[in-house]
C-alpha positions as CSV (number, residue, x, y, z in Angstrom):
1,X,-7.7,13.0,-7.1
2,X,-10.0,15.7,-5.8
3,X,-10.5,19.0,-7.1
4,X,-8.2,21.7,-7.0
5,X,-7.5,24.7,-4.9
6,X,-6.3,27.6,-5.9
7,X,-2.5,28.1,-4.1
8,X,-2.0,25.0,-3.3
9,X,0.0,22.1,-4.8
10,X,-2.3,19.5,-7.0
11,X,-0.2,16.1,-7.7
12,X,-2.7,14.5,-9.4
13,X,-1.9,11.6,-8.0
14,X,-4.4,8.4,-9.3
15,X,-3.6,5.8,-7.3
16,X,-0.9,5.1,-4.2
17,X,0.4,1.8,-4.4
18,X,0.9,0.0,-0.9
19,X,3.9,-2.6,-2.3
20,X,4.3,-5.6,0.4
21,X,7.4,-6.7,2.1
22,X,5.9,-9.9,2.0
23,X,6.1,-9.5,-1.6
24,X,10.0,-9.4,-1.8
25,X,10.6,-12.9,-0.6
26,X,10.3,-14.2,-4.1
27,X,12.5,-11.4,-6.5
28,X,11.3,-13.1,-9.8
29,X,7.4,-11.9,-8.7
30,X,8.8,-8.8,-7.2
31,X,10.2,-8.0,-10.7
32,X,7.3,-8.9,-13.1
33,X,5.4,-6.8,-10.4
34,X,7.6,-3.7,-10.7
35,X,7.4,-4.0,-15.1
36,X,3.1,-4.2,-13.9
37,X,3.7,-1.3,-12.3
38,X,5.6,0.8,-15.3
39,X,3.2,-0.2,-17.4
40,X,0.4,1.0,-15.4
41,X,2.2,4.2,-15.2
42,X,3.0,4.0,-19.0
43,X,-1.0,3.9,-19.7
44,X,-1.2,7.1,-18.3
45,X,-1.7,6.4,-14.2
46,X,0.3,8.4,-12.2
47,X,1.3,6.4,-9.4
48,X,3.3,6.4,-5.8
49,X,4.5,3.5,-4.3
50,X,4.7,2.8,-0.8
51,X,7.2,0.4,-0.1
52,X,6.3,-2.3,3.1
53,X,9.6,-3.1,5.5
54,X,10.0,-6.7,3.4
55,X,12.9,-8.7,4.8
56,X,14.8,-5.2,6.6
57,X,11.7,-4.9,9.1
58,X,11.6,-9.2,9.8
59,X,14.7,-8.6,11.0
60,X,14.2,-5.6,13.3
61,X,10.8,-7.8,14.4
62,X,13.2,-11.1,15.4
63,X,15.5,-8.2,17.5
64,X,12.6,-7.2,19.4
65,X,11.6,-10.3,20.3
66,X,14.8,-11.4,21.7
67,X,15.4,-7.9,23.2
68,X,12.6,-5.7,23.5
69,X,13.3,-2.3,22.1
70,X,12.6,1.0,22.8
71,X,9.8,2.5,21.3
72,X,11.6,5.3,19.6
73,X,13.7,2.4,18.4
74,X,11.6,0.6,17.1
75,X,9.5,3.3,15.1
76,X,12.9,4.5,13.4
77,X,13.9,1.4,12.5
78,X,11.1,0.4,10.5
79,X,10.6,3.5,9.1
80,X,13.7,3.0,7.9
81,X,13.3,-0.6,6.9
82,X,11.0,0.8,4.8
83,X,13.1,2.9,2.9
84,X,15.7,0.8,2.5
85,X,13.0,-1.9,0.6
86,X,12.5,1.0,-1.1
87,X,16.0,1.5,-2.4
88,X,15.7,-2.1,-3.2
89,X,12.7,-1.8,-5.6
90,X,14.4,1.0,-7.4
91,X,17.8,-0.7,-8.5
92,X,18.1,-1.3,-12.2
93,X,18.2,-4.8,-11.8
94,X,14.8,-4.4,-11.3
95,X,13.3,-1.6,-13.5
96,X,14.6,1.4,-15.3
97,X,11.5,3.5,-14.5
98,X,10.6,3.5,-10.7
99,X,12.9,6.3,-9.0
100,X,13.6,6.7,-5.0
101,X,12.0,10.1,-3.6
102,X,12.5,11.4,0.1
103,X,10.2,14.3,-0.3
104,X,6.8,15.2,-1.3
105,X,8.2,17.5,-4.1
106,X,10.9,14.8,-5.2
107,X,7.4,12.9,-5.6
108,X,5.9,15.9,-8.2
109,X,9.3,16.1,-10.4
110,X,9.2,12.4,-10.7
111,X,5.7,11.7,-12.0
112,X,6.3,15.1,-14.0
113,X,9.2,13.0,-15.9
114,X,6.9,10.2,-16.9
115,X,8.3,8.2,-13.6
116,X,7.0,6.2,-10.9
117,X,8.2,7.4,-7.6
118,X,8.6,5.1,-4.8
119,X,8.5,7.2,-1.2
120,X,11.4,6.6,1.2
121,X,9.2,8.0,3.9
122,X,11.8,7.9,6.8
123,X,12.0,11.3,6.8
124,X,8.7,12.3,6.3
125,X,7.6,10.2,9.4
126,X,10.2,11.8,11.4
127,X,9.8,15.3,10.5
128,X,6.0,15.1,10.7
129,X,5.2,12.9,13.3
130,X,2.3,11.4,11.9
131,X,1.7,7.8,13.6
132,X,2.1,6.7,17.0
133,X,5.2,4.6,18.2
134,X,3.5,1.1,18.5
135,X,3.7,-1.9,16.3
136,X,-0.2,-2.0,15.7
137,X,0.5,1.3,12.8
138,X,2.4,-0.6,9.7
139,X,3.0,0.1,6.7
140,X,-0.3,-0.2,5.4
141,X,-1.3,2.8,8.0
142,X,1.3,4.6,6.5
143,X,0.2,4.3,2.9
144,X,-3.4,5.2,3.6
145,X,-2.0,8.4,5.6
146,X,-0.1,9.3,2.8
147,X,-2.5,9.0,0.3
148,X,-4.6,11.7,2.5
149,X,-1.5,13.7,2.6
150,X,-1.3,14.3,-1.3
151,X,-5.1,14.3,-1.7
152,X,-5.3,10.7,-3.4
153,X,-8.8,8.9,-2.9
154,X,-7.4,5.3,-4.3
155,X,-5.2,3.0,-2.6
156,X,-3.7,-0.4,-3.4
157,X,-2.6,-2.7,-0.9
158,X,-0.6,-5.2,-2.8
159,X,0.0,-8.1,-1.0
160,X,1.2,-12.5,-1.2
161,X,-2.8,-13.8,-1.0
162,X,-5.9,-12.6,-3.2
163,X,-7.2,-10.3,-0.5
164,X,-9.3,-10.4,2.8
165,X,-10.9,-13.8,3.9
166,X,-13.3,-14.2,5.9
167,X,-12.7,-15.7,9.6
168,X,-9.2,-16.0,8.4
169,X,-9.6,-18.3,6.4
170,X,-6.7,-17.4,3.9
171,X,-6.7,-19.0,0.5
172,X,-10.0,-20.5,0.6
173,X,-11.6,-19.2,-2.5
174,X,-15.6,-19.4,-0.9
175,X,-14.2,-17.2,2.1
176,X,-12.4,-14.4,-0.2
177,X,-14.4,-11.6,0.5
178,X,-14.7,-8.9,-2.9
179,X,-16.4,-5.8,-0.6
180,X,-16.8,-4.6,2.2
181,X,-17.1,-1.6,4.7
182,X,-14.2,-0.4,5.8
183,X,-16.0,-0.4,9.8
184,X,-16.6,-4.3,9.0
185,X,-12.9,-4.9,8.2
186,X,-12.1,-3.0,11.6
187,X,-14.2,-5.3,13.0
188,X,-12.5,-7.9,11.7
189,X,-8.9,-6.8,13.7
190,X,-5.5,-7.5,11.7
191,X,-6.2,-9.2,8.4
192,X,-3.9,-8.7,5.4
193,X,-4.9,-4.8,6.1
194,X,-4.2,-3.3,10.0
195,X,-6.7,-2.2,11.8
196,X,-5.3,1.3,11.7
197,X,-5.3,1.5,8.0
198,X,-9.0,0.5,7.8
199,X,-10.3,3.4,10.3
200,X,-8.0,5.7,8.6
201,X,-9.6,4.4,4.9
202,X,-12.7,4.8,6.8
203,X,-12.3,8.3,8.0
204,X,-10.9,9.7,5.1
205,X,-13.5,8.1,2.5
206,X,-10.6,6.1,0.8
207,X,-11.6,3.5,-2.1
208,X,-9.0,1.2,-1.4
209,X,-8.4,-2.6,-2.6
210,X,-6.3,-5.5,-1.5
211,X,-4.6,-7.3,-4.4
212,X,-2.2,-10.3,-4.9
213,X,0.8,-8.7,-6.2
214,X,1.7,-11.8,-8.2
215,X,-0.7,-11.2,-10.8
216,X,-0.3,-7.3,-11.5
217,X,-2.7,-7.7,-14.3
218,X,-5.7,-7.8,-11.4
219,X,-3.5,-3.8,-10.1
220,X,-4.4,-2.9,-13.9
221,X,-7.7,-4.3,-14.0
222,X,-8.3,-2.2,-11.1
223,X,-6.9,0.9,-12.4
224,X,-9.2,0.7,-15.1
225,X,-12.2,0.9,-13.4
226,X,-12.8,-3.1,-14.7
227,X,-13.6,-6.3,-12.6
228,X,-10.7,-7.6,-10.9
229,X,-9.8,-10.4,-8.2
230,X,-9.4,-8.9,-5.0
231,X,-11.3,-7.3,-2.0
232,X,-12.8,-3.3,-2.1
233,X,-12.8,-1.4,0.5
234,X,-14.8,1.6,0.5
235,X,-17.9,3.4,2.3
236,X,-20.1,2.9,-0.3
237,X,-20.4,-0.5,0.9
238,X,-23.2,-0.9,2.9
239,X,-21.8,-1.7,6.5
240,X,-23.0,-5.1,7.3
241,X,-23.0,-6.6,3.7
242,X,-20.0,-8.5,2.8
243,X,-20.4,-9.5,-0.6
244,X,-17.7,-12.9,-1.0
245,X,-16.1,-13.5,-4.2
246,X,-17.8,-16.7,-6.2
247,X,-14.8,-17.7,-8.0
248,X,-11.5,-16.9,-8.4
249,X,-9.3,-17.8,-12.1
């Protein structure tokens, strides 16, 4: 959170939380993740969620293989994938204490209530207009832009692996990489972070971390300024030195 000006809105927002589709294909981790996530709010982070498109955008993805569609399509459709995850994460089955918001000062009433809000965004994309129609912006772009948009400087991107490897070499502990320059992972094309997420992170001086969403103890550990198993993103990393992780519990 950076500092406050005088007539504008301050959300004092800690951290936005990039939650991954890919997360929601097993509903037992996607639940233990979601109670993480209260009880990172409950120690006194206030938090947004992002949700990812999870099984609603797979489905839009299979369409447009066997019929290309339009771009407009396309980018509609996955926004709204997106919120209907969203909806998803915020039944009772799942938690009590995340709650569904479709505006920016939904967002502020929520966290104001002690709650975690989790950003249908749908209608935010449409009425602002802030990506381009391709299938190279995903949710990950989305969650970094919004974290600009309420003045955030932390981002979680919580995903199914421990973070970014190294040649693509996912789950090869030697190749897990623990930080790096935002340029490098640019560099590096799609990896569990789009490319268009890392320039943004880069441009906008984000401190941003990839984290396995099956252990939400590493989102806390991170939260709290500690150690944690994952990869950091940030400028402060000298370009050019990827530091890889040595072991990982």
């Amino acid at each position: 959170m950076r500092s406050q000006i005088e007539g504008f809105t301050v959300y004092g927002i800690d951290a936005v939380i990039k939650f991954g589709g890919s997360l929601t294909r097993d509903l037992v981790a996607t639940k233990l993740l979601i109670e993480g996530i209260a009880a990172c709010a409950q120690l006194g982070h206030r938090l947004i969620v992002i949700p990812g498109g999870g099984r609603p955008d797979k489905a839009i993805e299979e369409i447009d293989r066997e019929q290309p569609l339009a771009p407009e399509t396309a980018h509609r459709a996955t926004a709204m994938a997106q919120d209907q995850t969203g909806l998803i994460l915020c039944d009772r089955g799942f938690s009590g204490k995340l709650q569904p918001c479709e505006t920016l000062r939904e967002c502020r009433i929520a966290l104001d209530a002690g709650r975690v809000p989790v950003l249908l965004p749908a209608r935010l994309l449409m009425d602002l207009d802030p990506v381009a129609m391709t299938w190279d912006v995903t949710s990950d772009a989305v969650a970094a832009w919004f974290a600009w948009l309420v003045d955030a400087t932390r981002i979680a991107i919580l995903t199914d692996v421990d973070g970014v490897y190294r040649a693509g070499c996912i789950g090869v502990e030697s190749d897990l990489i623990r930080n790096i320059a935002p340029t490098d992972l640019l560099e590096m094309g799609h990896t569990s972070v789009d490319r268009c997420a890392a320039a943004w992170i880069s441009d906008k001086d984000l401190e941003a971390a990839v984290i396995n969403g099956r252990h939400p103890e590493r989102l806390r550990h991170w939260l709290g300024g500690e150690t944690f198993v994952g990869t950091h993103i940030s400028n402060r990393v000298p370009p050019g030195e990827i530091e890889l992780c040595s072991v990982v519990p």
